[in-house]
Residue, then its C-alpha position, 0 to 999 in steps of 0.5 A: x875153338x876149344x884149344x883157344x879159350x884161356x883158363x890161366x896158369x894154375x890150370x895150365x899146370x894142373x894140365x900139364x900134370x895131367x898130361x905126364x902122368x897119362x902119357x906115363x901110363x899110356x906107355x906102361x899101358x897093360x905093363x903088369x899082365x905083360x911083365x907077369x906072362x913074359x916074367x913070371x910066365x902066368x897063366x891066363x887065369x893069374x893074369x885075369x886075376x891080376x886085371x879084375x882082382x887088383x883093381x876091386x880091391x884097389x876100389x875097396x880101399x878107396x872107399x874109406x879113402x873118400x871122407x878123408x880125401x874130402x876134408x883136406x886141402x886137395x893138392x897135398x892130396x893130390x901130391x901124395x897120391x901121385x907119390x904113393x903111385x911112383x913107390x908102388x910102380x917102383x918097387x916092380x923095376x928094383x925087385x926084378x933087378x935084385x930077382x925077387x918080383x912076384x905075383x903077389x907084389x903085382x897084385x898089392x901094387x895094382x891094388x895100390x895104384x887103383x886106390x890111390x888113382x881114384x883118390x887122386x881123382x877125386x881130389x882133382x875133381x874137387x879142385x878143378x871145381x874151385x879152380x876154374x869159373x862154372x861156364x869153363x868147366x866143360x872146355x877144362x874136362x875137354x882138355x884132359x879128356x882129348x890129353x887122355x885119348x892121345x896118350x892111349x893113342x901115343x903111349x902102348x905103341x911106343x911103349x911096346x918098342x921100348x920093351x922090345x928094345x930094352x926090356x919087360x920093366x922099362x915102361x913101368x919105369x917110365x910110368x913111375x917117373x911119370x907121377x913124380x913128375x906129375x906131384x912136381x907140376x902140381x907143387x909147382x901150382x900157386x894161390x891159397x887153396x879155399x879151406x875145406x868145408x864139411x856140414x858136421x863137426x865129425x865128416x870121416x863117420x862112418x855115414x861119411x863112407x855112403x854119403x858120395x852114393x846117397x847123392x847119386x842115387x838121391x839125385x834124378x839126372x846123376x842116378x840113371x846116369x851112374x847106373x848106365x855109365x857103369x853098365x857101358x864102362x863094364x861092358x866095354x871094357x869086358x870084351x877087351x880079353x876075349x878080343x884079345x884071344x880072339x885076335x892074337x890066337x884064333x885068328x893069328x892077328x900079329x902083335x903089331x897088328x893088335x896094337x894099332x887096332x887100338x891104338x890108331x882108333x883113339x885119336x878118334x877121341x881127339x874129334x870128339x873131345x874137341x867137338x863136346x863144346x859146341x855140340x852143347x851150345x848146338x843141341x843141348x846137354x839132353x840131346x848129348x846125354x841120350x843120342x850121343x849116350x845111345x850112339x856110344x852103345x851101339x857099335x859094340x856087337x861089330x867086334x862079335x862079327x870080326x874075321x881074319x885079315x885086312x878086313x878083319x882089322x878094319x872091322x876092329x878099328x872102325x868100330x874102337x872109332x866109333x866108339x871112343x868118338x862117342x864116348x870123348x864127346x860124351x864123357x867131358x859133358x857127363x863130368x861137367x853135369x856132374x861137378x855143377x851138381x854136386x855141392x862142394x862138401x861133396x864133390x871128393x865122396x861123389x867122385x869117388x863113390x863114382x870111380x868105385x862103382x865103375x871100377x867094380x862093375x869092369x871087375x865083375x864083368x871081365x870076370x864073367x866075359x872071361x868065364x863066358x868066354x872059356x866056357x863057350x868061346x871068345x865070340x860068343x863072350x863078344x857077341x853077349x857083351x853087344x847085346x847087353x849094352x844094346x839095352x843101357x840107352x834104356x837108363x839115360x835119364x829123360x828130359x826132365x830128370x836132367x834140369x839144372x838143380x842148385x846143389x850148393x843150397x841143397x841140404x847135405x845127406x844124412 
């Protein structure tokens, strides 16, 4: 079993960590577009902006971020990020008690949040990397891969009474706080961190900016795999507007009704997280990579054939389950092929070269299912988003483009 393999105390509170800041933000899940609509009384176009143009721009400042974050200790940078995400979310709480909350400081602060979010990810992907042993790795991704799920499972319900009950800004509270707890577990991890090693005397050159993507693209399994992972994310994450429109205007869907069409699906990730292991050592990472990479694709089109009422909801859920099962069975193998071949000096810059791709992709292409969608309608937003991913299964890498490289004698890019 997965839960029963031991993987020591520093772990442990790297986990612990990992879990406070995802609950956190699964309570405050979706709290900034809310806190403008209920708020500021946004429109839909200032609030597709907050969710697509945030984030970009979140992307791009990580992208100078990456070299720095590689030639550091990874649990200063870890701490900092976490404590540079509880200011920004802390200013949204003061300045609507003081009446001074703006649009513009939601975006800065969805911005800030994005960045420092894919630094922390790096940062701790580099770590995990020399923290656990190699045969590990893929027990430890499971772990916070399930700890991710619950938390969406757990968090927008719970979070959603909690503004019912006591206002518009009390999860961004909570979410705040969650990161300060997170840098306190993550100061609380002992052991002497291995010193960074670079290949050149100067690594935050300008080069260094590209270096995570000329590894991806230069490698035969990480290429295919980056290009469908951020056409699938994309797509996946584009639908989630217009469904909403769909459900909460056309088909007159309740608000509770609409949380647990998302919420319930994703203990789902649980089944598949717990399951990554053994599929593994059952069938092979190849066999995971395409039929389960196919299999997460698949289901998306269900959403376009959506209709009001209990069935209706059921349709929703049955295919957010089948989806997230896939995707949480997958996602923890993808991590671990992705750590075991990328070499050590690289890990932060191929990480967040990876983030940012993907991060990009979901803004572009919620812009455009949301310009689709005003333009024609929700469903037919839907149903073009189903039939693109049905084409991705078409980049999984094939058999030989997945075998096992030693990264770590490689030589580094240029």
């Amino acid at each position: 079993m997965v839960g029963r393999r031991r993987l020591g105390r520093q772990f442990g509170w790297l986990w612990a960590s990992y879990a406070v800041s995802a609950y956190g933000s699964g309570l405050g899940f979706g709290a900034l577009p809310l806190i403008a609509v209920l708020v500021l009384h946004a429109g839909p176009a200032e609030v597709s902006a907050l969710s697509a143009v945030g984030p970009a721009v979140g992307a791009l400042i990580a992208v100078p971020l990456a070299p720095w974050v590689e030639v550091r200790h990874k649990r200063p940078v870890m701490i900092m990020m976490d404590l540079a995400r509880f200011a920004a979310m802390a200013t949204i709480p003061v300045a609507y008690a003081f009446g001074w909350l703006g649009f513009v400081q939601l975006l800065v602060v969805s911005a800030v949040v994005a960045a420092a979010k894919i630094a922390f990810n790096a940062a701790s992907g580099a770590y995990l990397k020399a923290l656990v042993q190699p045969d590990d790795l893929l027990v430890a991704n499971a772990r916070f891969e399930s700890t991710n799920w619950s938390s969406i499972a757990v968090g927008p319900p719970l979070g959603g009474a909690a503004i019912g009950l006591f206002g518009p800004v009390t999860t961004v509270v909570a979410d705040a706080l969650s990161y300060l707890l997170s840098a306190l577990g993550i100061t609380a991890i002992r052991g002497r961190e291995e010193a960074p090693r670079t290949t050149d005397k100067s690594p935050v050159r300008a080069g260094a900016l590209l270096d995570g993507w000329r590894h991806i693209m230069g490698h035969p399994g990480l290429r295919p795999l980056y290009l469908n992972n951020m056409l699938v994310s994309g797509l996946i994450m584009a639908t989630e507007p217009p469904l909403a429109v769909l459900l909460l205007r056309r088909l007159g869907f309740p608000p509770w009704q609409y949380g647990l069409a998302f919420a319930a699906p994703c203990l789902g990730g649980l089944i598949g997280s717990r399951l990554a292991r053994r599929v593994v050592a059952r069938f092979g990472r190849q066999w995971v990579f395409r039929t389960i990479g196919t299999l997460r694709a698949i289901w998306l089109i269900g959403l376009a054939f959506v209709g009001p009422g209990v069935v209706g909801l059921v349709t929703v859920m049955a295919v957010e389950l089948a989806i997230i099962i896939n995707m949480s069975l997958y996602s923890p193998v993808l991590a671990t092929y992705r750590l075991e071949n990328t070499p050590k000096h690289l890990v932060a810059r191929t990480l967040s070269a990876w983030s940012i791709g993907q991060q990009a992709s979901i803004a572009v292409l919620t812009a455009l299912a949301g310009l689709l969608a005003d333009v024609t309608s929700p469903r037919t937003a839907l149903t073009v988003a189903g039939l693109l991913i049905l084409t991705t299964p078409l980049l999984l890498p094939r058999r030989d483009q997945t075998a096992r490289h030693k990264p770590e004698v490689a030589r580094s890019p240029s």
